[in-house]
N, C-alpha and C positions, 0 to 999 in steps of 0.2 A: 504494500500500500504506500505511494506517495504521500510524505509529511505535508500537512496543512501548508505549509509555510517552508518552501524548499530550499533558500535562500543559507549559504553556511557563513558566516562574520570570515573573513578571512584578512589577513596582513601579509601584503605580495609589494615584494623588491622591484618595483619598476624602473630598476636603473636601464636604460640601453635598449628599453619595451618600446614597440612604434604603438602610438593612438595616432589614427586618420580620424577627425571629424569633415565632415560634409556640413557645412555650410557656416558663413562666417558674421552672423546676425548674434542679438541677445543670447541666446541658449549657447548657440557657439564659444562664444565670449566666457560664460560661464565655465562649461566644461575646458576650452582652453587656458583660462585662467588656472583650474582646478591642477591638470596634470601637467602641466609644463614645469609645476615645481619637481614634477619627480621624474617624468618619461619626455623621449620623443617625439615630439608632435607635429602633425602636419594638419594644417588647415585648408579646406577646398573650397574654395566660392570665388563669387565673381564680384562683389564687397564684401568690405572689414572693416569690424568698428574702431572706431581710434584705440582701443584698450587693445586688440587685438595686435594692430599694428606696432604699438610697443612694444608686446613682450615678444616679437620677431625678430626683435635687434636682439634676442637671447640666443646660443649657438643651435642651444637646442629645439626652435619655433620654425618650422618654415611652413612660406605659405604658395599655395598654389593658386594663381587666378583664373577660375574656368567657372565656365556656368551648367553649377551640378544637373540640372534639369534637361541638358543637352548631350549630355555624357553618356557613347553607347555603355552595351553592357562588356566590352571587355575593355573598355577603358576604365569604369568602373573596379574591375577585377584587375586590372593593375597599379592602380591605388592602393586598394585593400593587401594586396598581396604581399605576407612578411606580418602585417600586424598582428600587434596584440590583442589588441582591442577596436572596435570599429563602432562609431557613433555618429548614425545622421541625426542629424541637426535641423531640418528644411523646415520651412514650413507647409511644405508638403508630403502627405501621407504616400498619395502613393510614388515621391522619388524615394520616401526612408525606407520603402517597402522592397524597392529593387535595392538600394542598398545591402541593408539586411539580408535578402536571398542571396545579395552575392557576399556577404560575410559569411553567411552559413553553408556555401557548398564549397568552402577552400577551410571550414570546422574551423574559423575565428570568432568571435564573441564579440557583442552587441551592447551595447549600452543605448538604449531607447530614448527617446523622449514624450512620444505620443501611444509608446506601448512599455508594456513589463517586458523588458528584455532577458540576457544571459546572466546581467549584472549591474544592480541597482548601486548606485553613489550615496553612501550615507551622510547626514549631515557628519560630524566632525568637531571634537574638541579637543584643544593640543596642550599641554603645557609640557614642554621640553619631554621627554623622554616618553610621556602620558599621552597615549593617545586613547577616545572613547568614542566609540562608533554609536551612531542612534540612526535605526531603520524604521519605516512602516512598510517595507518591501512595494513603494509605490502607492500606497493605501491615501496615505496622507501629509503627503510633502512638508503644508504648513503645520502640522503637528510632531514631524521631527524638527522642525525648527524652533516651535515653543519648548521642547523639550530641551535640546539644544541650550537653547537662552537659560532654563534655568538651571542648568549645569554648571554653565559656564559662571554663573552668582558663588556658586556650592565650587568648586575647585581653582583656589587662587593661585597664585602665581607659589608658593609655599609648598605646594606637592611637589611640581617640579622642584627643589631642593631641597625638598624629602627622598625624592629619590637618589639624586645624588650620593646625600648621605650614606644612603643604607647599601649605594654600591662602593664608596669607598669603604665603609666597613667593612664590610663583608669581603673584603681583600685581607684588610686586619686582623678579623676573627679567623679568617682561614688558616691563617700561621699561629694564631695565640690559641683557640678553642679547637681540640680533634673531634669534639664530640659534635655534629651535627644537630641535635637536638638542644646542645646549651645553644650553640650559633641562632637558630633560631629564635631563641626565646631571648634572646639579648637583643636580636635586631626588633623584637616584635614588642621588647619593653621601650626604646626608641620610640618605634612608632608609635604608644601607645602615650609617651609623655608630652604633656601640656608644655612645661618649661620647653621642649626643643621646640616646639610647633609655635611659641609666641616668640624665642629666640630669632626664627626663620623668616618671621614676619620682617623685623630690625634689620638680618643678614645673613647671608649662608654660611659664614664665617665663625658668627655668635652661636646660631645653628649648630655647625658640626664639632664646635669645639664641647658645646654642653653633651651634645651627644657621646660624644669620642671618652668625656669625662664619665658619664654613666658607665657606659663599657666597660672602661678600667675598673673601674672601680668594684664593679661585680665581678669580674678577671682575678683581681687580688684578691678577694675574699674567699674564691674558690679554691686559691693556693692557699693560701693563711690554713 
């Protein structure tokens, strides 16, 4: 039986990935925006919005000038050919239609915009190492974006320097603690005190020093 909801969260290395989007309007913009931080990308239209044309001067942005609505079908399939990912953009249903068909008979993936594709774009919240994925697998766009928003209230700039923390320690306890289970419970009393989390606030500095002070301190006591 196929899950409700077939969608798996996944975290993928897009260094050196080709995205082809088809078409170079608002949505365009958006999704180009989106993966140019991480992947390849090429843009296909016959306009581009000034935001578009910026992030071209990037090595990794190029853009193509053609007018996707004109595009036979093996020109098409030579665009697409090699990517990772494939997303029309048109605002037309049925150019992102032939698109799509010719993404799926060379078994590339889709990112939709007018349909539930291969693979939905989650909203997205960052803070340095932290990242937290929020879907409605298409359901409801504006509802992961309120979701979203109050995430981003609830996790301040201070996790990300939490985490830090706890991978530098955790270099430290590896050589001072064999026991795996104290290691744990030393980084999970860290995490679990107010003093470093209000330190954190002030500086990662103040932060990891109260931290590093915990640590030891429970360290000696274990030899003592």
């Amino acid at each position: 039986m196929a899950p409700e909801n077939p969608f798996l969260p996944l975290l993928i290395d897009m260094t050196g990935r080709k995205i082809v989007i088809f078409g170079g309007g608002s949505v365009g913009e958006r999704k180009a925006l989106s993966f140019s931080r991480y992947a390849d990308v090429i843009v296909i239209s016959r306009s581009f919005t000034p935001a578009i044309r910026d992030i071209s001067e990037k090595d990794n942005v190029h853009l193509v000038t053609a007018d996707v609505g004109k595009l036979s079908d093996e020109e098409i399939d030579d665009f697409v050919d090699g990517a990772f990912l494939v997303i029309p953009a048109t605002n037309q249903r049925n150019i992102n239609e032939r698109i799509v068909a010719a993404a799926r008979k060379k078994n590339i993936l889709t990112n939709q915009v007018d349909a539930i594709g291969d693979v939905t774009v989650p909203s997205v919240v960052k803070r340095g190492d932290l990242t937290i994925s929020i879907s409605t697998a298409g359901s409801s766009p504006a509802f992961s974006r309120f979701v979203r928003q109050n995430i981003e209230n609830l996790i301040t700039p201070e996790f990300a320097d939490m985490i830090k923390v706890q991978e530098n320690l955790r270099g430290y306890l590896k050589e001072n603690v064999p026991d795996q289970r104290d290691r744990k419970e030393l980084l999970w009393q860290v995490l679990d005190s107010e003093e470093v989390w209000s330190a954190l606030g002030e500086s990662y500095d103040k932060g990891f020093k109260i931290a590093q002070g915990i640590v030891t301190e429970k360290i000696n006591k274990k030899v003592r």
